[in-house]
N, C-alpha and C positions, 0 to 999 in steps of 0.2 A: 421753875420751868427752865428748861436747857434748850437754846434755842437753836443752836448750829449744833447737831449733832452728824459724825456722818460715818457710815460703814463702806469698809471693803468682804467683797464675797471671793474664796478662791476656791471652784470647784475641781476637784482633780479628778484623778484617775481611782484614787483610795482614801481620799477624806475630803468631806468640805469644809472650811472654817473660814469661820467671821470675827470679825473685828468691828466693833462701836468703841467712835473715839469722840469727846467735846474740842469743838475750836478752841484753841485760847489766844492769850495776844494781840494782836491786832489782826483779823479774822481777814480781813479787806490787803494787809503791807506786809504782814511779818505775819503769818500764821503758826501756830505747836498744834499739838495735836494730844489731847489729855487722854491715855488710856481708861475707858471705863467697863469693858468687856469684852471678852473670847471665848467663843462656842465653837465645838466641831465636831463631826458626825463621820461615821462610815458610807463612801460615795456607794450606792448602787446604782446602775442604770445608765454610767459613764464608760465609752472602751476607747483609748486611745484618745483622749482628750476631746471624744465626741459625745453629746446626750445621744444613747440606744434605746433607754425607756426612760420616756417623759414623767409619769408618775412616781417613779422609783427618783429620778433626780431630784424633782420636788419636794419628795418627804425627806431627800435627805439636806437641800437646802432650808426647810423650812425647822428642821431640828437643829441644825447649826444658827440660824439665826437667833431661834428662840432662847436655846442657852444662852447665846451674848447677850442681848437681852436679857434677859433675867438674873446673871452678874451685874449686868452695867445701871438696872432697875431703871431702866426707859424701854422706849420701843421707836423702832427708826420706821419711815415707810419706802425708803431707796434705797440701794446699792452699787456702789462702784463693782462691777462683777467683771472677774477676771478669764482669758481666754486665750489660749493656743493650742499647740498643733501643726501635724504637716501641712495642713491646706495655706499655714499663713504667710504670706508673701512681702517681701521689704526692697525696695530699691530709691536711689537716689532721684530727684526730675532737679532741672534748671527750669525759670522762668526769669521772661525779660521784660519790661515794659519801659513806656518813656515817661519821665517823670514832667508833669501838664506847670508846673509854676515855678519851674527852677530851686523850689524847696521841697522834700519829701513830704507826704503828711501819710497819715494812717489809710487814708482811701488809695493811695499810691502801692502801700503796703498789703492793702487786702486784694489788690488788683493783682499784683506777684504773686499773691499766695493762689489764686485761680487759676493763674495761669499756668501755674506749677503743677497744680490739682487735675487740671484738665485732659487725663489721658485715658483712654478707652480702656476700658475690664469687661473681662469677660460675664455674661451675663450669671451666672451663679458666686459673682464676687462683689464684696462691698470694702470701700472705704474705711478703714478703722480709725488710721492717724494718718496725718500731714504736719510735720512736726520741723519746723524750719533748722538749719543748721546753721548758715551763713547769709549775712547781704555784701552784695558787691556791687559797690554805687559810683559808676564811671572807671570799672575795671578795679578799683580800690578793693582789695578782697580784707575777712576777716572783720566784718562790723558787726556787731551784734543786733543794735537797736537805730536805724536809718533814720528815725522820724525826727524832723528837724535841721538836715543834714541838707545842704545843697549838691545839686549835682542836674544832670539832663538823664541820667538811664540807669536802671534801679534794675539790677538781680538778682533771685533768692534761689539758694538750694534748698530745698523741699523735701525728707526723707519722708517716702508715701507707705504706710502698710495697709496690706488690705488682706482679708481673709473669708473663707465660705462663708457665704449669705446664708444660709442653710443651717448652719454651725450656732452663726451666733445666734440666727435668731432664734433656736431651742433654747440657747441659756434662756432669752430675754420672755420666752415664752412660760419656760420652768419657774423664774423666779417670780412672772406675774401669776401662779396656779397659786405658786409658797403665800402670795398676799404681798408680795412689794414689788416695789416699782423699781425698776435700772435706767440709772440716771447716765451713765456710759458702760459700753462693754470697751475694755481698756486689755489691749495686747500684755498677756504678765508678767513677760522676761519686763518690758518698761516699768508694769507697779512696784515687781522685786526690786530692780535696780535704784528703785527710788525709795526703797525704804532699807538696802544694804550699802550701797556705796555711799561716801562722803565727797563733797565739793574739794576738793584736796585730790582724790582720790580720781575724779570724772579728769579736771583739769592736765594731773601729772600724765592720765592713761591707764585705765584697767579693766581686765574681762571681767561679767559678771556670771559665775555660772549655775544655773540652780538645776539641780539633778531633781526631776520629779517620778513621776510612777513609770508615763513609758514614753516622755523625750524628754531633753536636756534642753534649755531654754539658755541661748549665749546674747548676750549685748555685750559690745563695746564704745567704750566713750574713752576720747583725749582731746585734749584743749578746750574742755568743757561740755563737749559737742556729742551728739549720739554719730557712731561711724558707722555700725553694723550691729546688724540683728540674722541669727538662726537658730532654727529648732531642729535640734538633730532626735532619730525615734528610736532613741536610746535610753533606757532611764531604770530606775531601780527592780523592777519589773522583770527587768531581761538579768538580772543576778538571781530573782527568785526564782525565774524559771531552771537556770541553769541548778541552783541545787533541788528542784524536783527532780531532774534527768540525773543528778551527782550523789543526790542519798537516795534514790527513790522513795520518795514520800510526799505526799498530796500539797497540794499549792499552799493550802492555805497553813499549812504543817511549816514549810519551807519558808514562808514569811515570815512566820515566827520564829525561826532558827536565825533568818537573818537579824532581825530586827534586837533580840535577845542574847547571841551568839556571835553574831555576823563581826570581821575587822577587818580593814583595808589591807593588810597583810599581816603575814605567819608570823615575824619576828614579834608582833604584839600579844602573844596568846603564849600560855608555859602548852609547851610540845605534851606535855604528861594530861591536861586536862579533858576529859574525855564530855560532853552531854546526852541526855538523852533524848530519841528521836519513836518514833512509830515503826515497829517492826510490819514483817508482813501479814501479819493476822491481823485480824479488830480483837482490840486488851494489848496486845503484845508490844511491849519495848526493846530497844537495843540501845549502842552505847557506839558513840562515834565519836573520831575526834577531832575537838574544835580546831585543830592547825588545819583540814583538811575543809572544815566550812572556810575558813579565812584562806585557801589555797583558791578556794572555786571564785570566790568575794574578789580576790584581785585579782585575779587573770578578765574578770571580766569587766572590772571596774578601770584595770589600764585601758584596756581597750577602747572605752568607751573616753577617757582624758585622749588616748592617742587619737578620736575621732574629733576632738576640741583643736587638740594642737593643730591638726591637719588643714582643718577651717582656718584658724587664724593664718597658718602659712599661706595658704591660697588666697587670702586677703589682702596682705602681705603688714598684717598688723603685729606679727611677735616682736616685734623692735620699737612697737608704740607705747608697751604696758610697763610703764617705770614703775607704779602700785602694782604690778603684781595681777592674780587673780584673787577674785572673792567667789567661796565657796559655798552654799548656800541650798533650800530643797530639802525637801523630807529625810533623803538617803543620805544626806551632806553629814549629820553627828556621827557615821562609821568611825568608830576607833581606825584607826589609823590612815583616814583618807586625806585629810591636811599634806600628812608626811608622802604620800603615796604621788599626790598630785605634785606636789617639789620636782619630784624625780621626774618627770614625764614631763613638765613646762621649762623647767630651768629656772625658776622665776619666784619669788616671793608669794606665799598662797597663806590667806588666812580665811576660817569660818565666818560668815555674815549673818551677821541676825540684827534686828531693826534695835535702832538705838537712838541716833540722830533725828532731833525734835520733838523727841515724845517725851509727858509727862505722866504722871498718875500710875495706872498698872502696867508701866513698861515692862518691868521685869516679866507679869506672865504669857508676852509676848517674845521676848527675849531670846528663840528658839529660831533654829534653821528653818523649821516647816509652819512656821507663823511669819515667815519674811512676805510671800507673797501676798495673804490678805493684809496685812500691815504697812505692807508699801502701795496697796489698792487705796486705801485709804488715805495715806499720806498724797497720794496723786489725785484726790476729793480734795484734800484742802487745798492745793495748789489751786485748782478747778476754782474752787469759790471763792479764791484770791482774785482769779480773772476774772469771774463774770458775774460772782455773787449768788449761784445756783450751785445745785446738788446736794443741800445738804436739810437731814429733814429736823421738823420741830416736834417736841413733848407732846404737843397736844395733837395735831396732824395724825400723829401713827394709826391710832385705831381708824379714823377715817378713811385714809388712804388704801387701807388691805380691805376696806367694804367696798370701794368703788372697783378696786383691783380686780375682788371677786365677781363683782357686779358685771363690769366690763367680759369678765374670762366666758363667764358661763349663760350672759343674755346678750 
């Protein structure tokens, strides 16, 4: 029996895929995270990182799990299930309190963190994270851990997200039709960055950017600390459209072009190689050439890095990222987008794929578009480092997806 097992769920735009991984280590102090399986499925019923049809999402989360499963030969009954989108919203709060015994303790602690928390949202909005950045105890900035610490007046900065109530609770309603339970709906630009960036990497300063189906998911972290989060409604998507309109040829034609064909610029492709594409009859081909797939690929793929740089300018963070950015997201393997992105930030850019902490089947996680369920996960075991919840047991599974059902449909 395997007792801490725990999964990340990333449903997109164009695929869903999970991740089951075993605790190891010290479960409670020092957590790894043992790869033991990865399933993924064709997202239908998803548009713009919304559920549009609930059944269709279902079947296709409930097919993504069961592969992982049935690689990893257990069965989980939760998921860390991942979620963004335009609706999601991040901003900083202060809270201030006075500290009751001239020594901090953890009640002093939780009393800042409410006080921070306590700001009116609009009724169709919920709470995702409150996620502290700094304490500042008698004006003393830059502490990380107050408890213990003397002082009379204790403030915390507070980074709040919150996003549609609406939103999530379709995942949270999808994944209990699939038969399992979601233990957190977890913002994914944060499960990404926590399964691509490295502590090195948070501290020195660096963008993380994951390019998904149709927005681009940015966090930034320096001095360890998360600084900013935004979803820009840009994302791989808006390059397959544009070569439907640039070869004329049907969407799902043009993905395949991309995805087969597709390079973050011309200089990567011989000028002479021509592929074949859908002429305009049904039966009939033609023959186009790939410098001209890879012409449409970057013109729209700068654009979309020149929509990154533009955010960080108006943050005023391009002078924070001594790391660089990390690359990341289904559309992030484009031959030549590493190089592409250099030009367009100034800045050190490497590909992110999860690596840091994992044992066992890391490699077939190892991929741009397995970052975000594998840092869902990796943000599960942090989870059960704090509180000792989220993660299911061997024998639990089957029970948990009959109650699940049980609850859904009586």
């Amino acid at each position: 029996m395997r007792p801490n097992l725990i999964a990340g769920l990333d449903i997109g735009t164009t695929k869903t895929v999970a991740v089951i991984g075993e605790l190891t280590g010290e479960p409670r102090r020092n957590p790894g995270l043992k790869i033991l399986g990865v399933g993924q499925a064709r997202t239908t019923g998803v548009r713009g990182e919304r559920v549009t049809n609930l059944e269709e999402t279902t079947e296709s989360i409930r097919a993504a799990i069961q592969e992982a499963e049935l690689m990893a030969g257990v069965e989980v009954d939760r998921v860390f299930a991942g979620l963004s989108g335009e609706h999601v919203r991040a901003w900083s709060s202060m809270g201030v309190v006075a500290v009751q015994d001239d020594e901090i303790t953890p009640g002093d602690v939780n009393r800042v963190h409410e006080v921070a928390r306590a700001v009116a949202l609009p009724p169709d909005q919920e709470m995702l994270h409150a996620i502290p950045v700094e304490y500042i105890v008698d004006h003393q900035r830059g502490i990380k851990d107050p408890v213990g610490m003397s002082g009379t007046r204790l403030e915390a900065e507070v980074y709040l997200v919150t996003c549609s109530a609406t939103a999530a609770g379709n995942i949270r309603k999808a994944v209990t039709r699939a038969g399992y339970g979601v233990q957190e709906v977890v913002l994914e630009a944060l499960g990404t960055a926590r399964g691509v960036l490295t502590e090195d990497e948070k501290e020195v300063g660096a963008a993380m950017v994951e390019v998904g189906g149709t927005t681009t998911d940015l966090a930034i972290y320096y001095e360890g600390k998360l600084r900013h989060i935004a979803i820009l409604p840009v994302g791989g998507q808006t390059v397959t459209q544009d070569l439907v309109k640039g070869l004329s040829i049907p969407f799902h034609e043009a993905h395949k072009a991309k995805e087969q064909h597709g390079a973050a610029s011309a200089q990567f492709v011989d000028p002479q190689e021509t592929v074949e594409v859908p002429g305009p009859a049904p039966g009939q081909t033609r023959h186009v050439a790939r410098e001209l797939i890879a012409h449409i690929c970057e013109q729209r793929l700068d654009e979309l890095f020149g929509l990154v740089q533009k955010e960080l300018e108006e943050q005023g963070l391009t002078d924070k990222l001594g790391a660089g950015v990390v690359l990341t997201g289904g559309s992030a393997a484009m031959p030549g987008l590493v190089e592409l992105a250099q030009q367009v930030f100034a800045a050190p850019v490497r590909l992110g794929v999860p690596a840091e902490g994992l044992s066992g089947l890391a490699d077939a996680v190892a991929r741009p578009r397995f970052a975000a369920a594998t840092g869902l996960a990796l943000w599960g075991t942090e989870r059960f480092a704090e509180t000792g919840e989220g993660a299911s047991t061997l024998t639990s599974g089957v029970a948990a997806k009959v109650m699940a059902w049980i609850k859904e449909f009586f």
